[in-house]
C-alpha positions as CSV (number, residue, x, y, z in Angstrom):
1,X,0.0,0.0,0.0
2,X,1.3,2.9,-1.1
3,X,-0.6,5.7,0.0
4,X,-3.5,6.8,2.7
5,X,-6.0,6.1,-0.7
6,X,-5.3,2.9,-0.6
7,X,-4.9,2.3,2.9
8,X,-8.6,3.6,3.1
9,X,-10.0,2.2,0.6
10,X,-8.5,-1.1,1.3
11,X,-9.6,-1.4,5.2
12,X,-13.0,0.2,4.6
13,X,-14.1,-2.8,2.1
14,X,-12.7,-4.6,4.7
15,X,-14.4,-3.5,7.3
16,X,-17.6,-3.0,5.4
17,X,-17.7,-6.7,4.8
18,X,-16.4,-8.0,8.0
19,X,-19.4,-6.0,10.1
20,X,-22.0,-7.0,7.5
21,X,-20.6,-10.8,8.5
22,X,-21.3,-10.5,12.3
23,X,-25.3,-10.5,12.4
24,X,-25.1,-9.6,16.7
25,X,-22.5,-6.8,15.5
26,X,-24.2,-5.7,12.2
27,X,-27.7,-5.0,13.9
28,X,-26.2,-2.4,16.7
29,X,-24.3,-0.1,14.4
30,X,-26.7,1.4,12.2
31,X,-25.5,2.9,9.0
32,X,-21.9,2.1,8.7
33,X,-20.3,6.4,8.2
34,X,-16.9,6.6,7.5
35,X,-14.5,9.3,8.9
36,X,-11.3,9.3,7.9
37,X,-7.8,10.6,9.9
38,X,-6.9,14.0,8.6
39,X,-3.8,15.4,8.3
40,X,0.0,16.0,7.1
41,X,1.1,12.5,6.0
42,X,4.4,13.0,7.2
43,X,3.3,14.4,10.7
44,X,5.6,13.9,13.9
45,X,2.7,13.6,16.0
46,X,-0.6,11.3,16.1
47,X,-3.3,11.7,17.9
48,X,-6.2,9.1,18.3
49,X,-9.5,9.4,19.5
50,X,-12.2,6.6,20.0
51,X,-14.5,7.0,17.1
52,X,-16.5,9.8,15.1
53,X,-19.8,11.4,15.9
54,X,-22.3,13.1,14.0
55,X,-20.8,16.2,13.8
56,X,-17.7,14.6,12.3
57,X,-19.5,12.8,10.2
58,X,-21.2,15.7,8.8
59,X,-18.2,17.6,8.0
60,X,-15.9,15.0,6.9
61,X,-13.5,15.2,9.8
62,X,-11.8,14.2,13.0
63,X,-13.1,16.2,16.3
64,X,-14.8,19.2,15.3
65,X,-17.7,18.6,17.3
66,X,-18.1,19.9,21.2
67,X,-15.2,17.7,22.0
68,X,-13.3,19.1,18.8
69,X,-13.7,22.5,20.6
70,X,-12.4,21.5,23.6
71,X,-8.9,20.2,22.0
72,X,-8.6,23.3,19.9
73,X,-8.6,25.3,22.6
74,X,-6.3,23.4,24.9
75,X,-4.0,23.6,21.5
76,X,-4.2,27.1,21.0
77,X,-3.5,27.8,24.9
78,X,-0.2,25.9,24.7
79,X,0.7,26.7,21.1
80,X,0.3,23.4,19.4
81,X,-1.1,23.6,15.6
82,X,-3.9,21.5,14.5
83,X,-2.9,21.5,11.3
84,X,1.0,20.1,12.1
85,X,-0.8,16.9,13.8
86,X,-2.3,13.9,12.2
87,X,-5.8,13.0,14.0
88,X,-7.3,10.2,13.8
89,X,-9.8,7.1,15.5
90,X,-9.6,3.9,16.6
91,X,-12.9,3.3,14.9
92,X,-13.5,4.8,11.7
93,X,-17.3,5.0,11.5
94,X,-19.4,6.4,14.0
95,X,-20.6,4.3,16.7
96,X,-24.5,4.6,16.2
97,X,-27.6,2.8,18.0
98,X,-31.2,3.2,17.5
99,X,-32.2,6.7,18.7
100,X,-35.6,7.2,20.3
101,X,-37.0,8.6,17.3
102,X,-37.4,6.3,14.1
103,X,-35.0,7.0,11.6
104,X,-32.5,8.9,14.5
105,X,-29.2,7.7,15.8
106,X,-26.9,8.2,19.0
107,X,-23.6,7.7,19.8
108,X,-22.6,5.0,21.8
109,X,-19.6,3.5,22.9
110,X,-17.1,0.6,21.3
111,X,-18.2,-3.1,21.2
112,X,-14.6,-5.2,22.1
113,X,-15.4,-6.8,18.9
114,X,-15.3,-3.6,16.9
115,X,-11.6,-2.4,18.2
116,X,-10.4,-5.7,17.8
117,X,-12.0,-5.5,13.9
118,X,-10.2,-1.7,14.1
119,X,-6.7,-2.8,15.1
120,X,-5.0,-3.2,11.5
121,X,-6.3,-0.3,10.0
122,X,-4.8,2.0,13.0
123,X,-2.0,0.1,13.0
124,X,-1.6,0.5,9.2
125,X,-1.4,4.0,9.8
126,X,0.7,4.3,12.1
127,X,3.5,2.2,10.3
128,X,2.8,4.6,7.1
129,X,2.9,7.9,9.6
130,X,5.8,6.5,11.4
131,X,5.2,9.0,14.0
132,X,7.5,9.8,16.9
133,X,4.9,11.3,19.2
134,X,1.7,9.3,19.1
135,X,-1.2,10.9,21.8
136,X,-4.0,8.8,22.2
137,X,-7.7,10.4,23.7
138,X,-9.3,8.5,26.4
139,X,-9.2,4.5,27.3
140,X,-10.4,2.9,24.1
141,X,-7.1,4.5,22.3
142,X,-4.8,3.9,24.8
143,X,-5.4,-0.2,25.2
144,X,-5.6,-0.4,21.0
145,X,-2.3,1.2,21.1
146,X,-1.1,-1.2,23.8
147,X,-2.1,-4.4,21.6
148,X,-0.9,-2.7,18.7
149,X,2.6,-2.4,20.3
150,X,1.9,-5.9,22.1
151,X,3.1,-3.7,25.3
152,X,0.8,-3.7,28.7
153,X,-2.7,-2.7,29.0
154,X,-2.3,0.4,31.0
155,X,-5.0,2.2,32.7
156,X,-5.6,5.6,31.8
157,X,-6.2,7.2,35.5
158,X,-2.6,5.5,36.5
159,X,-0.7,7.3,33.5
160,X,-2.3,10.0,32.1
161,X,0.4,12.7,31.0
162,X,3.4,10.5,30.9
163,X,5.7,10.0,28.5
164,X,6.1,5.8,27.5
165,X,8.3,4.3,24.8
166,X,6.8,1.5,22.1
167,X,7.8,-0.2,19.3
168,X,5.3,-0.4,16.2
169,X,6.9,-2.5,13.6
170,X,10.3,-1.9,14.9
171,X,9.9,1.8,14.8
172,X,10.4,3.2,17.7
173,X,8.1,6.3,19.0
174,X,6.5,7.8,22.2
175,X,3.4,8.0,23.1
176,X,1.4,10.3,26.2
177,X,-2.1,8.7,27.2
178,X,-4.4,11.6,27.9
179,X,-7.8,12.0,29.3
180,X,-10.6,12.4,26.5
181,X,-11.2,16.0,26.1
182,X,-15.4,15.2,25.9
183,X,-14.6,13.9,29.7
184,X,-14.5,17.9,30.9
185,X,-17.8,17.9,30.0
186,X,-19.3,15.2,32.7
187,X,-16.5,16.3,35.0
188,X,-14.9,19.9,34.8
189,X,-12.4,18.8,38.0
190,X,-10.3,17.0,35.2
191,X,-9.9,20.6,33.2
192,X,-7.0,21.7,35.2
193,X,-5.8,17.9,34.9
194,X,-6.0,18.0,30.9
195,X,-4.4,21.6,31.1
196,X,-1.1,20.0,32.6
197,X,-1.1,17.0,30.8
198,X,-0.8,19.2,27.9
199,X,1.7,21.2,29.0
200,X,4.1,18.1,29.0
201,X,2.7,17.2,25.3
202,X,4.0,20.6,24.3
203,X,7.4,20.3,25.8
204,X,7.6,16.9,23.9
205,X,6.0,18.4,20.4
206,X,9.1,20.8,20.7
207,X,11.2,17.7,20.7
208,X,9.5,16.5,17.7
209,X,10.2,19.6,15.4
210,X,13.0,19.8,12.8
């Protein structure tokens, strides 16, 4: 594979097929809508979310929903561009159920059996991306990463804001579990926690720049 095009398009057949296979699996997504990661293909640092929403998958594009306001903020307040980083999901389609209102969906969160289906395609990326800063979003990303670099499931409330080395493929990079930035809004006593965390992903993005 020789470029994110085919990377896509490859893994979303893929997937399309595999979900449509698993009857207990097919019948609790809903529509199956793709969002891809979005980004500089040569980007020093990753950052991975859990999946899209409706927002996202309205507009074509990783966080730019309430949660997707959040992060931009935290980035401008500590001078990280959106546009030098490569964002992405563990799942690419948004996790839908049946809303309460025929023909209306809501978000809900990861079945094991639709990371586990998700695993490759992240980890294709990542091998093509080759970052050397990898930040994952909230628990889901943080264990996918672990199995992806066949390290330790860690939990998040144990090592949020650290820095931890991995392998993917035999290329080495860093990567800094962080809180989800949608978790603010259920619990504002972890702004001041994302705040700092950040701070030490700055201090590391400087490492990352030429």
């Amino acid at each position: 594979m020789k470029s994110f095009e085919d990377i896509n398009a490859f893994y979303r057949e893929k997937l399309e097929r595999e979900v449509s296979e698993d009857l207990e699996l097919y019948a609790r997504t809903g529509p199956l809508q793709f969002v891809y990661g979005s980004g500089p293909e040569h980007a020093g640092v990753v950052l991975i979310g859990e999946a899209p929403g409706k927002e996202e998958v309205r507009l074509g594009r990783p966080f730019v929903g309430k949660a997707g306001a959040i992060l931009d903020e935290i980035l401008k307040a500590t001078g990280i561009k959106r546009n030098s980083l490569y964002i992405t999901n563990v799942v690419k389609y948004r996790l839908a159920r049946p809303g309460k209102r025929p023909g209306t969906y809501a978000n809900r969160p990861a079945l094991p059996r639709e990371i586990q289906l998700s695993l490759p395609w992240l980890r294709e990326e990542l091998i093509f991306l080759k970052p050397r800063l990898i930040l994952t979003l909230g628990g889901v990303p943080l264990k996918a990463l672990c199995f992806i670099g066949n390290c330790g499931i860690l939990e998040l409330s144990a090592c949020h804001g650290k820095a931890i080395d991995i392998r993917i493929n035999e290329t080495p990079s860093t990567y800094v579990p962080l809180y989800h930035p949608a978790s603010q809004i259920y619990n504002r006593s972890l702004k001041p926690v994302f705040e700092e965390d950040f701070q030490a992903v700055r201090r590391l993005c400087g490492d990352t720049e030429e």
